[in-house]
C-alpha positions in Angstrom: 24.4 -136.8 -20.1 26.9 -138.5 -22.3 25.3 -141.3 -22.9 22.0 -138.9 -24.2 24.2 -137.0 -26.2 26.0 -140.3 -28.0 22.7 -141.2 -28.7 21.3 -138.3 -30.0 24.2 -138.0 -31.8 23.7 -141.4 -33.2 20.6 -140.5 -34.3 21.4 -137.2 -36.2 24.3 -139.7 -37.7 21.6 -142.1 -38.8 19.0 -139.5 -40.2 21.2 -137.4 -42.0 22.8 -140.5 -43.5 19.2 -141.9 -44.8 18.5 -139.2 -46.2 21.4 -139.0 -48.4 20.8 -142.4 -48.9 17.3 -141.4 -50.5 17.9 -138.9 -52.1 21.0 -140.4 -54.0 18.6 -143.4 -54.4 15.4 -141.2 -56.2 18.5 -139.1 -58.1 19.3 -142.4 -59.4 15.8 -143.5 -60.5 14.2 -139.8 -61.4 18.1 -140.1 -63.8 17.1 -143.6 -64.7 13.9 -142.5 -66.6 15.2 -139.3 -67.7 17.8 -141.4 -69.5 15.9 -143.8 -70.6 13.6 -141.2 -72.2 16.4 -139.5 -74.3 17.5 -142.7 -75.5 14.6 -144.1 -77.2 13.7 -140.6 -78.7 14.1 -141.5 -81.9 12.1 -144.5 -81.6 8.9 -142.8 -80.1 9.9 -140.7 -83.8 9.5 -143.5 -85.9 6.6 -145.6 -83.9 4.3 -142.4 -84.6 6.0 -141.2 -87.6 6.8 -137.2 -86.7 9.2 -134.8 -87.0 12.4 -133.8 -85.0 10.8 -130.6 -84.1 7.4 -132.3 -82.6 10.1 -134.3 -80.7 11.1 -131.4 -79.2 8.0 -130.3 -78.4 7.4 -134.0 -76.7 10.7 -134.2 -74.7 10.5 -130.8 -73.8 6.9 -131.0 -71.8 9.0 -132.9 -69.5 9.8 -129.1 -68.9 6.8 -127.7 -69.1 5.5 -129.6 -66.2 8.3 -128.4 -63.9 7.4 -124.5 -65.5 3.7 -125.8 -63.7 4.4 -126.2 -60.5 8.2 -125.2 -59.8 7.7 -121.8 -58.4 5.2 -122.5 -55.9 6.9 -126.0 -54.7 10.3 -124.3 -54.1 9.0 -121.4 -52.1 6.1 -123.2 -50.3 7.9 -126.8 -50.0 10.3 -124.9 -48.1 8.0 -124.2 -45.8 6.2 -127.9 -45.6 7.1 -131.0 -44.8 9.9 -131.6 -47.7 11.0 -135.3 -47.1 7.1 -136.1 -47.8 6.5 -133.3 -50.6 9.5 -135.4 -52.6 7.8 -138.4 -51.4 4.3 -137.3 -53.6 6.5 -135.8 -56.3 7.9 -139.8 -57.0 4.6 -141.5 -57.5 3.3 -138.2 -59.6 6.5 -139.1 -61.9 5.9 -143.1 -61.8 2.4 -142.6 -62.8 3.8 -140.1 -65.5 6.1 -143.4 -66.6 3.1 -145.8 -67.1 0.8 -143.1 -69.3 3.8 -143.3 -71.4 3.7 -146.7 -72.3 -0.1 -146.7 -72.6 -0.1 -145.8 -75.9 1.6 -149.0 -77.2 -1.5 -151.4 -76.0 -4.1 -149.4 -76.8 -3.1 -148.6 -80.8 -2.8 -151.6 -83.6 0.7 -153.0 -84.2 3.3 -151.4 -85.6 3.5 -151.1 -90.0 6.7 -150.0 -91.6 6.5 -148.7 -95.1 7.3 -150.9 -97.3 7.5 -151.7 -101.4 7.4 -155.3 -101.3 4.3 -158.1 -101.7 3.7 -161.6 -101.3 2.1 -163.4 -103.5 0.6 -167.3 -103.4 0.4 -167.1 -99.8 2.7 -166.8 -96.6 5.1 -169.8 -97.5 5.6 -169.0 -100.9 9.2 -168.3 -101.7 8.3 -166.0 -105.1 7.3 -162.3 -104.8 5.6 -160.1 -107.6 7.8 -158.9 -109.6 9.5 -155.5 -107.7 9.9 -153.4 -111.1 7.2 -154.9 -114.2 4.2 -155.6 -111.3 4.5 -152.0 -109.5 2.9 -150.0 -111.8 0.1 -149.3 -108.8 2.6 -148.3 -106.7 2.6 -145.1 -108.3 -0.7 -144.1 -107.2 0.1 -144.6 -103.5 2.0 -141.3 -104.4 -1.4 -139.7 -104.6 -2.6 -138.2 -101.2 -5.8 -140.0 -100.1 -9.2 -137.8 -99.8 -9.9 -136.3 -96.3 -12.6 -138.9 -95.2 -10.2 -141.7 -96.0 -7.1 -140.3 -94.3 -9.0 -139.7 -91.0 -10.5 -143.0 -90.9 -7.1 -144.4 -91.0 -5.3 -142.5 -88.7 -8.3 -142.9 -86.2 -7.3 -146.7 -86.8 -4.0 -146.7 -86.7 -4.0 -144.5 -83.6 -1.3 -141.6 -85.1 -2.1 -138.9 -82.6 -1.2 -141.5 -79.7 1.9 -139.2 -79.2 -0.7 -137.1 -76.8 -0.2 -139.7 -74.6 3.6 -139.4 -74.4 3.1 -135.4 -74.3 1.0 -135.9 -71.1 3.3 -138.4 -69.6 6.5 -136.6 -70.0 4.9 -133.8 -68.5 3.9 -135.3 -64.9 7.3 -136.6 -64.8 8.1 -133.3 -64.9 6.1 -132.3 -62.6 6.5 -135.0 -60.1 10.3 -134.4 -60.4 9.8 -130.7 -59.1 10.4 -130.7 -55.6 13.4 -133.3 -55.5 16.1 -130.8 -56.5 15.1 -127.7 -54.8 13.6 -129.4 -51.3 15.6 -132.2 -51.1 19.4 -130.1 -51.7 18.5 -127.4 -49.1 17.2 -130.2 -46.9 20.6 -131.7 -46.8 22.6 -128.1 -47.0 20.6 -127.2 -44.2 21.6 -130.1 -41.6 24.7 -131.4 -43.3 28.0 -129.6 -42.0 28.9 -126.7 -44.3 32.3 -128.8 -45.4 30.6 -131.8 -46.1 28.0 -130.2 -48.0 30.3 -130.3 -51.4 31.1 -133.8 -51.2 27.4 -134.9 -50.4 26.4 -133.2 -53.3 28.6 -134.9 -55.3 27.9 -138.2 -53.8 24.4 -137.6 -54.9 25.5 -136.7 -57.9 27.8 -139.4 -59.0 24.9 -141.9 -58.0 22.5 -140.0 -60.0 24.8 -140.6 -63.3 24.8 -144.2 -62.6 20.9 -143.8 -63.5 21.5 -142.7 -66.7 24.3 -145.3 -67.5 21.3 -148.0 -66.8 18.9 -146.1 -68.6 20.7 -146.4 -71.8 21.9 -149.2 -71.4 18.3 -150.5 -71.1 17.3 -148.5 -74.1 19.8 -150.2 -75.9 18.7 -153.6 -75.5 15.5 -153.0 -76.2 16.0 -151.1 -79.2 17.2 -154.6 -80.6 13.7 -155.7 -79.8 10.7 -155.2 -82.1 8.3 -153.3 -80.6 5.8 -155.8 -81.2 7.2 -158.7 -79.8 4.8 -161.2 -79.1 2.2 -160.0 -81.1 3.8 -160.8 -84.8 5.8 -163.7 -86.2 9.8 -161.9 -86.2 10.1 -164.2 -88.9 7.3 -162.3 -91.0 9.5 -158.7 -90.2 11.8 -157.7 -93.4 13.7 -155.0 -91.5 16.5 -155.3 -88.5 17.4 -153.5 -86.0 20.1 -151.8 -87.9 17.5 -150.3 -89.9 15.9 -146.3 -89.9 11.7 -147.6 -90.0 13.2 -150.5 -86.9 10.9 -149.4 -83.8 12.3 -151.4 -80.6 10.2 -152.0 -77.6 10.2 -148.8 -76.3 7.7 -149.0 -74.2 8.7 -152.1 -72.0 11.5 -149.1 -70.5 8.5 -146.9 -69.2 6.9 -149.8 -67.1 10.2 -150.7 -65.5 11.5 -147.2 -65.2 8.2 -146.3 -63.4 8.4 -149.2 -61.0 11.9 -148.6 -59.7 10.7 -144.3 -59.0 8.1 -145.7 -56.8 10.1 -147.8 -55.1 12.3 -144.4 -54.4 9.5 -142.7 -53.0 9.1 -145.2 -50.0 12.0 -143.8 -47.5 10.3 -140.7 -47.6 7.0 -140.9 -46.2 9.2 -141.9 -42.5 11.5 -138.7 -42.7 10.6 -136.4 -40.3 10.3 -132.7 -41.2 13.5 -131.2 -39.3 16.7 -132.9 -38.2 19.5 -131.4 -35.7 22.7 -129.6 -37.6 24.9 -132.7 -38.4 27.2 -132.6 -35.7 26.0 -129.8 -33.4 25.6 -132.2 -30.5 29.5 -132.3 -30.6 30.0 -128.9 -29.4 27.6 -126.1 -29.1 30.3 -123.1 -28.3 31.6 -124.0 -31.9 28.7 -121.5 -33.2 29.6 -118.6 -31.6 33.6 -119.1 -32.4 32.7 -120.3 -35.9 32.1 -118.2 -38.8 30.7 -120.4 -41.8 32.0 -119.4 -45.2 28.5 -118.4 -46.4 27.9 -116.0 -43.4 30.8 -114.5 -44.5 30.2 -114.2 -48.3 26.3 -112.9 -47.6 26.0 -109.6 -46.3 23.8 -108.3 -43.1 20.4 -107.8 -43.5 18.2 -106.2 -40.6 15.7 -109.3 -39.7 14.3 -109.3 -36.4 15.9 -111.8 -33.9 12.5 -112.9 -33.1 11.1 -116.5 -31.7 9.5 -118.3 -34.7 5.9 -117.9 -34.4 3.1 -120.3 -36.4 2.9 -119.2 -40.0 0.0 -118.9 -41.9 -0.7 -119.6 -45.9 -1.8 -116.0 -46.7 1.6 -114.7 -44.6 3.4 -116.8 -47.2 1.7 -115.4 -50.1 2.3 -112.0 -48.6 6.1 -112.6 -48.7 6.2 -113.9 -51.5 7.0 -111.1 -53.8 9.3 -109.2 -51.5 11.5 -112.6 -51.4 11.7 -112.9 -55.0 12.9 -108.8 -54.8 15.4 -109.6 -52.5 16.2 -112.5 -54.2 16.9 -110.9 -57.7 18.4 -107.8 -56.3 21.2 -110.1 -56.1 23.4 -109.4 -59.2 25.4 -112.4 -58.8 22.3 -115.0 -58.3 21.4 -113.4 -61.4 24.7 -114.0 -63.5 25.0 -117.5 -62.5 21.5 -118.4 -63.8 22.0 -116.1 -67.0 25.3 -118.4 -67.1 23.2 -122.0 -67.0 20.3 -121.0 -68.8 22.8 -120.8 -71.8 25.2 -123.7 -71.4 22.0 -125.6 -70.5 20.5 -124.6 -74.3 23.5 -125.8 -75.5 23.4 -128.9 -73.4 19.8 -129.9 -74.1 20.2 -129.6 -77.7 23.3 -131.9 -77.8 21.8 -134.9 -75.6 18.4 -134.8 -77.2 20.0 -135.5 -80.7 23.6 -137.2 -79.6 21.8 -140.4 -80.6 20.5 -139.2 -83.7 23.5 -137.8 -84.8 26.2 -140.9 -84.2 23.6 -142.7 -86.1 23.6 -140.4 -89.4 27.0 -139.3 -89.5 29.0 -142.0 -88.6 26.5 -144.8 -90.2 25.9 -146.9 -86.5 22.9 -148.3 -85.1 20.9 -146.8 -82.5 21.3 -150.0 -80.1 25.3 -149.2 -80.7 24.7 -145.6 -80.4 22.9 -145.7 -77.4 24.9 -148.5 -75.6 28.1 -146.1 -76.4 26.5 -142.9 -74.6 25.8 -144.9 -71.5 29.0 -146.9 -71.6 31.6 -144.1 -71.9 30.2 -140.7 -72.0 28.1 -141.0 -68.7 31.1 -143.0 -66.8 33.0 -139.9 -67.9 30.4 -137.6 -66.4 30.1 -139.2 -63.2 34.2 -139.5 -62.3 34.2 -135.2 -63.8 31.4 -134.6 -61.2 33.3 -136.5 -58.1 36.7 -135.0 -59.3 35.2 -131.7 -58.8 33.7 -132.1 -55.2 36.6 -133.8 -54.4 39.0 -130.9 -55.6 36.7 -128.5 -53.4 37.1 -130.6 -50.5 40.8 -131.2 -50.8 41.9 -127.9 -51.5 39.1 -125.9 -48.8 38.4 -124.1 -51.9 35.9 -121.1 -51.2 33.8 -119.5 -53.4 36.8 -117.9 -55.8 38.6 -121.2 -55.9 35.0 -123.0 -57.1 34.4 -120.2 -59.8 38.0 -120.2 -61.2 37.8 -124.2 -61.0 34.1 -124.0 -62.9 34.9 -121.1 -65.4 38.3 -123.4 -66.6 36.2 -126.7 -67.0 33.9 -124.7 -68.9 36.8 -123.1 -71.8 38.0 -126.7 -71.8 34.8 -128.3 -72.7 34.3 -125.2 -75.3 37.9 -126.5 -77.2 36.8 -129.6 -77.0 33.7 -128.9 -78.6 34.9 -126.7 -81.4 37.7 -129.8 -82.3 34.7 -132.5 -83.2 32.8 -129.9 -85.1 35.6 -130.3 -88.3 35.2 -134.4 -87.8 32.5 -135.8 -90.3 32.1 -138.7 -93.3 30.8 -138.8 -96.1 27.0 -138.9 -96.7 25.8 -142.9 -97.3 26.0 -143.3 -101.1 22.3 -143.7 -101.9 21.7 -143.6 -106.0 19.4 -140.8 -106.4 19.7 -138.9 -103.3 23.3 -138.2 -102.5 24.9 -139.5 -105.7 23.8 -140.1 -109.4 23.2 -143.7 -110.5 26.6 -143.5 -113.0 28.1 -143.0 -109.3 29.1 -139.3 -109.5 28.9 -137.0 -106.8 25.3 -135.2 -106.5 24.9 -131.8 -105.5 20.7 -131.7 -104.7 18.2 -133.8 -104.4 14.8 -133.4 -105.6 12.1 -135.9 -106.1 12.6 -136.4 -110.2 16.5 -137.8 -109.2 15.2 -140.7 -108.3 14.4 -141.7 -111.7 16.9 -143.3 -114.1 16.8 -144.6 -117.7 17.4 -148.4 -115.7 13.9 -147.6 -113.9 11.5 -145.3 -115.9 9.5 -148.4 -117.0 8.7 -149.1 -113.3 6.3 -146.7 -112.3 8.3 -146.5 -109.2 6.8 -145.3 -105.7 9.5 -142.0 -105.2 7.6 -141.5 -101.7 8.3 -145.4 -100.3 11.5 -145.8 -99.0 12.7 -149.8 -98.4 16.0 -149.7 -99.4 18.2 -152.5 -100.7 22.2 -153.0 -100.9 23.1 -154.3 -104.2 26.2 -156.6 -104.5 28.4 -152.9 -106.6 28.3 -151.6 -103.3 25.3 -148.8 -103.6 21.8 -148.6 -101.9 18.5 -148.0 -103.6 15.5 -146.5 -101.8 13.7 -149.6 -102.6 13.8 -152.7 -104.8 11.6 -150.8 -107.6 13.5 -148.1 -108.4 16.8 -150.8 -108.3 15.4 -152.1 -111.4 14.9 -155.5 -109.3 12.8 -158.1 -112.0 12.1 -161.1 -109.4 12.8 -161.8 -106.0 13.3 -165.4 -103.8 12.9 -166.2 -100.3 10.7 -164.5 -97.5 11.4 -162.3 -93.8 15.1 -160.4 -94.1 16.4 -163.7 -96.1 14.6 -162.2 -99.4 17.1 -161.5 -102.6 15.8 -159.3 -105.6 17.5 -160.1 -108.8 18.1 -158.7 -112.2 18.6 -155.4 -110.8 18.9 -153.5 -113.7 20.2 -150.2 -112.1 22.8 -151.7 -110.2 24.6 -152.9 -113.8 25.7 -149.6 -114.3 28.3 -149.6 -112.1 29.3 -153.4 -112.7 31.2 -155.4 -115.6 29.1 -157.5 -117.3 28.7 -160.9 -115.9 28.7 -160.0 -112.3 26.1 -160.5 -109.6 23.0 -157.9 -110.2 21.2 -158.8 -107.0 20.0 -157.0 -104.3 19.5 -157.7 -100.7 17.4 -155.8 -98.0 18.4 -152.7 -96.0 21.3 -149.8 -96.6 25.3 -151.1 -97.3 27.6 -150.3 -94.5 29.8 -147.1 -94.9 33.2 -147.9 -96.9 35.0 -144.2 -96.3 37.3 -144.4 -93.0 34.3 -143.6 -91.4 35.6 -145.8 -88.3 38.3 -143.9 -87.9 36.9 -140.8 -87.5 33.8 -142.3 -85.1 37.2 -143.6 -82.7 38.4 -139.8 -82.4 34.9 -138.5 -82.1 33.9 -140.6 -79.1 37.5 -140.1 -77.6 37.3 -136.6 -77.8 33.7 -136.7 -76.4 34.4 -139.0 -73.6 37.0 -136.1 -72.9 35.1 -133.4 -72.7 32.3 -135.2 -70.8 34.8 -135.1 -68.0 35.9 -131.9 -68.3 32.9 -130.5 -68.4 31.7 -132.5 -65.7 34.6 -131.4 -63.2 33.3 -128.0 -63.2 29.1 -129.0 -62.0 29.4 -129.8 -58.0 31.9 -126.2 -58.0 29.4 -124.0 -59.7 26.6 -125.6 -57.7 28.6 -124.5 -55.1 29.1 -120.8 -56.1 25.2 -120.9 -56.5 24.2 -122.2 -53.0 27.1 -119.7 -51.3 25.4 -116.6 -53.1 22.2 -116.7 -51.6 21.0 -116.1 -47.9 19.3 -118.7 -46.2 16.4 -118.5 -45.6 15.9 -117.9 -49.7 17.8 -120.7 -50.8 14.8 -123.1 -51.7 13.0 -120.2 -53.7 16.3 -119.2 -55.3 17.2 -123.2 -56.4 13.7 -123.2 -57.5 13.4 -120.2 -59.1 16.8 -121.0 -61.4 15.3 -123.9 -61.9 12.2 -122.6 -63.1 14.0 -119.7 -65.2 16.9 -122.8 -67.0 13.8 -125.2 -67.4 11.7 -123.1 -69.0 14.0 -121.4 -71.1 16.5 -124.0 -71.4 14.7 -127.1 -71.4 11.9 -126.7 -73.5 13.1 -124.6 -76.4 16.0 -126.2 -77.3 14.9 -129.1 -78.8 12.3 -127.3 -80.9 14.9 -125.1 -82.3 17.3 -127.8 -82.6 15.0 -130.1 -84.1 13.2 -128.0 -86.7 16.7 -126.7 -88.4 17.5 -130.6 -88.2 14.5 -131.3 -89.9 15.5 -129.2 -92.7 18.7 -131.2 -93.8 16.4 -134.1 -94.3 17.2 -135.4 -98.1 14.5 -138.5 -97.4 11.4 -138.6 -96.0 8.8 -141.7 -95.0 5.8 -141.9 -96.0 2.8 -142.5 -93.2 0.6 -145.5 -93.7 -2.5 -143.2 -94.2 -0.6 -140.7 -96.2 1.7 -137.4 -95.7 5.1 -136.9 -94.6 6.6 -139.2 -92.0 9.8 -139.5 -90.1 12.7 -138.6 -91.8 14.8 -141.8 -93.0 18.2 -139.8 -94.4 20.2 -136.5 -93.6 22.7 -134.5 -95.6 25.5 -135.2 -93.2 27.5 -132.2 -93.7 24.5 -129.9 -93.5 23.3 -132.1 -90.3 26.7 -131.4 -88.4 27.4 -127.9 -89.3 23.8 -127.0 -87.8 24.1 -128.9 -84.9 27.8 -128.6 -84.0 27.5 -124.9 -84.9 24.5 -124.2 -82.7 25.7 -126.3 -79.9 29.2 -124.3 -80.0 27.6 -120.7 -80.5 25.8 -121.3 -77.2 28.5 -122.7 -75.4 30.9 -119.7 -76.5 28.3 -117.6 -74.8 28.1 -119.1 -72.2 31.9 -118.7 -71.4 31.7 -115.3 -72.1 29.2 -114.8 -69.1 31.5 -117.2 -67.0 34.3 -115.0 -67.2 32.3 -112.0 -66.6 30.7 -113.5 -63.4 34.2 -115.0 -62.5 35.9 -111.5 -62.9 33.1 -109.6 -60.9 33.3 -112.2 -58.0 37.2 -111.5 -57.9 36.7 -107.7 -57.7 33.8 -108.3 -55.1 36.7 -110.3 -52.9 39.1 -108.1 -53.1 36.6 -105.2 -52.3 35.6 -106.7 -49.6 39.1 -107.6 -48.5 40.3 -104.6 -48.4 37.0 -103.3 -46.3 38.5 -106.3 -43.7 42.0 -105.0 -43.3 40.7 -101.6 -42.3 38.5 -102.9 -39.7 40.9 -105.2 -38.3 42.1 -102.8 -35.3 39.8 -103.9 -33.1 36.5 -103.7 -34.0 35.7 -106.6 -36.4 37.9 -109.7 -35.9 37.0 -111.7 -38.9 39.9 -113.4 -40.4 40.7 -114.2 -44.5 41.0 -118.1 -44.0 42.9 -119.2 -47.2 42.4 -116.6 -49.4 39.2 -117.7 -51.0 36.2 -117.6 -49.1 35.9 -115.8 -45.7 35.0 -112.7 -46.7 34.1 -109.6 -44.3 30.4 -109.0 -44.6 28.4 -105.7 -46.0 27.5 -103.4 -42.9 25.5 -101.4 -44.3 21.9 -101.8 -45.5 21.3 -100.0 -48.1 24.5 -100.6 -49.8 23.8 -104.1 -49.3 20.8 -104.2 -51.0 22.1 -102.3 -54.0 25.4 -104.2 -55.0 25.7 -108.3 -55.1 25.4 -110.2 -52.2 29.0 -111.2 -52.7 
């Protein structure tokens, strides 16, 4: 008999341990794409020229394909074979990851806007003439006829974005049952104490998919999208430029490969395992009162043998679980709780990049690379921290709300610290200051023009800027003044820049070359404290995930524990996940100062932001929400506290003999609810 029960115990060991292995493994990949996608946002934004707020719309379908599916998955799945359910879900997402990148083989190559010409052929190291030969630039101003625009774009392939929309949104839905199926898999045959530091195993793995992602999506934002389909040499703009488009779509194809491989393990998991360690002693049961027995109160279910369920009994319980469910005041808090820190959150990583990249003047290789190389490290230790504190310290359900609720007010501080940290807009002549060099309230179309450039005929629609040697950048060689230019590719010099001699003494260099001049305010400076104070309260915040996951999982019974993990995720998703970067993006869109021009005509992506106007809106919206959130953190924490000590007090006069339940360490075993009815009418706490 021992030796049956070593190896049945050896097996339990070996199940339980592959699947954590798994799922840790598909956290990591389903993370790895996830990542990947947030970090080469902006670039899908420039390769089909659209707004912020039809970003939003695109990185939020991710969302809208769990809002599909998510309900009937959690509640359902539960009921299913769940290893093999998350098993389908990871070769729905990896085909999700290869319609993404469909779009780049089957539309024509990539072409920035531009203001400059060759002449004389491909060799030829003289241009026209930037300022006396554009006179026909001016017309490009004029919006093409109907006919003509749609012939173009049907060329050019501009509503390609579908393709991304559609893609997005099966990873979304493929991604559905992983969370919900695959977390009450494990809490269901994991021991109750290991529970907390499984999940933050899982976890900490996961965040190592995101570090990869942008990393990834930093190396190939250096590439040009194109590559090996155009001479580099022929390309005027760098990587360090706003109309750069890396090869985004080289990600999707190896993001996509490494989910599938995920989904492998799963198809061998079997359905059920044995309670991690229950071959070890079977009287520890009955002697044994879990925590979440404990913390859930009584409620009559008869203590009958299971019996062979059918589809339409599901459907029939359906509704009176989701009752039951949301009579749960507390259930009902803590997802009122994430649905706003998660608005917050959504809004903040969608546009992270963007934002390093306009205020502080970096590239979005740097900017990504930095995200992935500090902030999600900082993530990952928060995250172990936590379920390492829980573990440690036995901390209950109190313990984890107090530790959650103080992670959260030190993230907030955090927070409302980098919203006062800012430089100066990029001086640009025309947009953010005059061409004399003076500060410049607003910028309207007609500020473009100067005395140095009205004989141009300029393009005010094209933006190619150039950094002349005073220090300033124009939006292009034309409206610089630029007479002549030499050499070909990003090697090309304009000269006789007639603007640029208004802030110079005579006899000094009046040449131009390609692309914006770096930032010369202590701009540095400033991005140093930013990311320190970010790194900061990435760990902060961080610390406080695995214990409010745990608060979550020990409010619910059961048997309802998929439908409620599905169900929040449903409710944060929908609500959290897809309008937040609509919202966030359209009131970024409107501190654009500059905005492209599409190859077939009509606005493009934006190429410049009012810096101070950019960060108030997005610092202020992002700490708005999190301030809320806090609010409803200390409300749940304070009503879990007087729930305790209710039900404390309950204990103690019961204690003479007719309910021997115990207070362990003053945080989680908690005398249950007797009664029915008043069970069903307060929290399940």
């Amino acid at each position: 008999m021992s030796v049956d029960s070593q190896k049945a115990r050896k097996a339990c060991w070996s199940n339980i341990k592959l699947f954590l292995a798994s799922m840790a493994f598909v956290y990591f990949s389903k993370a790895f794409a996830g990542a990947y996608m947030k970090s080469i946002i902006t670039q899908i934004e420039r390769r089909f020229d659209v707004p912020s707020s039809l970003i939003g719309v695109i990185d939020g379908s991710f969302e809208m394909g769990n809002l599909l599916v998510v309900a009937f998955v959690s509640y359902f799945g539960a009921k299913l074979h769940r290893p093999r359910l998350i098993a389908i879900g990871c070769v729905i997402m990896s085909g999700g990851c290869f319609l993404i990148a469909l779009p780049h083989f089957l539309q024509g190559l990539y072409k920035y806007e531009t203001s400059v010409y060759q002449t004389n052929g491909v060799n030829s190291t003289e241009s026209l003439l930037p300022c006396l030969s554009n006179h026909s630039l001016a017309e490009a101003d004029k919006m093409p006829d109907l006919e003509t625009r749609t012939a173009c774009e049907k060329a050019a392939g501009s509503s390609m974005w579908i393709y991304v929309f559609l893609g997005n949104m099966l990873r979304g839905i493929g991604e559905t049952p992983i969370m919900p199926l695959g977390v009450s898999y494990l809490d269901d045959f994991s021991r109750e104490e290991n529970t907390p530091f499984y999940l933050a195993c899982i976890h900490t793995v996961g965040i190592i998919g995101p570090m990869f992602g942008f990393m990834l999506g930093s190396f190939l934002a250096k590439i040009y999208v194109d590559i090996g389909s155009v001479d580099l040499d022929s390309v005027t703009i760098n990587y360090k430029d706003s109309r750069w488009v890396g090869a985004w779509w080289l990600g999707f194809i190896v993001t996509g490969t490494v989910i599938l491989l995920s989904s492998i393990p799963f198809f061998f998991l079997p359905k059920s395992l044995p309670k991690e360690g229950q071959e070890e002693s079977k009287g520890t049961e009955l002697s044994t009162v879990t925590e979440q027995e404990n913390f859930l109160p009584d409620e009559t279910q008869d203590e009958e043998k299971e019996k062979p369920v059918t589809f339409q009994d599901l459907a029939k319980d359906f509704i009176p679980s989701l009752r039951r469910l949301f009579r749960n005041s507390i259930y009902v808090l803590m997802v009122l709780t994430y649905l706003v820190s998660v608005n917050g959150f959504s809004g903040l990583i969608t546009f992270k990049q963007k934002f390093i990249e306009q205020i502080y003047g970096q590239s979005a290789s740097k900017a990504i690379f930095l995200i992935g190389i500090m902030n999600l490290p900082a993530v990952a230790l928060g995250i172990i921290t936590g379920g390492l504190v829980l573990k440690r310290f036995k901390l209950g359900v109190v313990g984890a709300a107090r530790l959650a609720f103080a992670a959260s007010l030190g993230s907030l501080c955090l927070l409302s610290v980098q919203t006062f940290l800012s430089c100066d807009n990029a001086e640009v002549a025309g947009i953010t200051i005059s061409y004399q060099g003076d500060t410049q309230l607003s910028y309207n179309p007609e500020t473009l023009l100067a005395q140095c450039n009205m004989g141009c005929s300029c393009s005010m629609k094209k933006w190619d800027p150039v950094c002349a040697y005073n220090g300033m950048t124009y939006a292009s060689p034309c409206l610089a003044g630029c007479q002549t230019s030499s050499g070909t590719g990003k090697e090309r010099v304009f000269h006789n820049c007639t603007c640029t001699g208004e802030l110079m003494t005579p006899g000094m260099n009046m040449s131009a070359v390609l692309g914006q001049c770096p930032r010369i305010s202590n701009c540095d400076y400033m991005f140093k404290i930013y990311m320190a104070l970010s790194v900061l309260g990435s760990f902060i915040s961080a610390c406080g995930g695995t214990p409010g996951y745990v608060v979550l999982l020990r409010s619910i019974q059961p048997d309802l524990k998929s439908l409620a993990l599905g169900m929040q995720t449903l409710i944060v998703r929908t609500l959290g996940g897809i309008p937040p970067p609509i919202y966030f993006g359209a009131l970024i869109d409107q501190t654009c100062l500059k905005w492209g021009s599409k190859h077939c005509g009509g606005r493009g992506a934006c190429r410049i932001y009012d810096t101070h106007a950019f960060r108030i809106t997005y610092f202020g919206l992002i700490t708005g929400l999190y301030f809320l959130s806090n609010i409803l953190w200390g409300g749940l924490y304070c009503k879990i506290v007087k729930r305790h000590k209710k039900l404390t007090l309950r204990n103690q006069a019961k204690e003479n003999g007719l309910d021997g339940n115990k207070s362990g360490n003053g945080h989680a075993n908690i005398s249950i609810v007797r009664n029915k009815e008043e069970a069903d009418n307060e929290s399940t706490i």
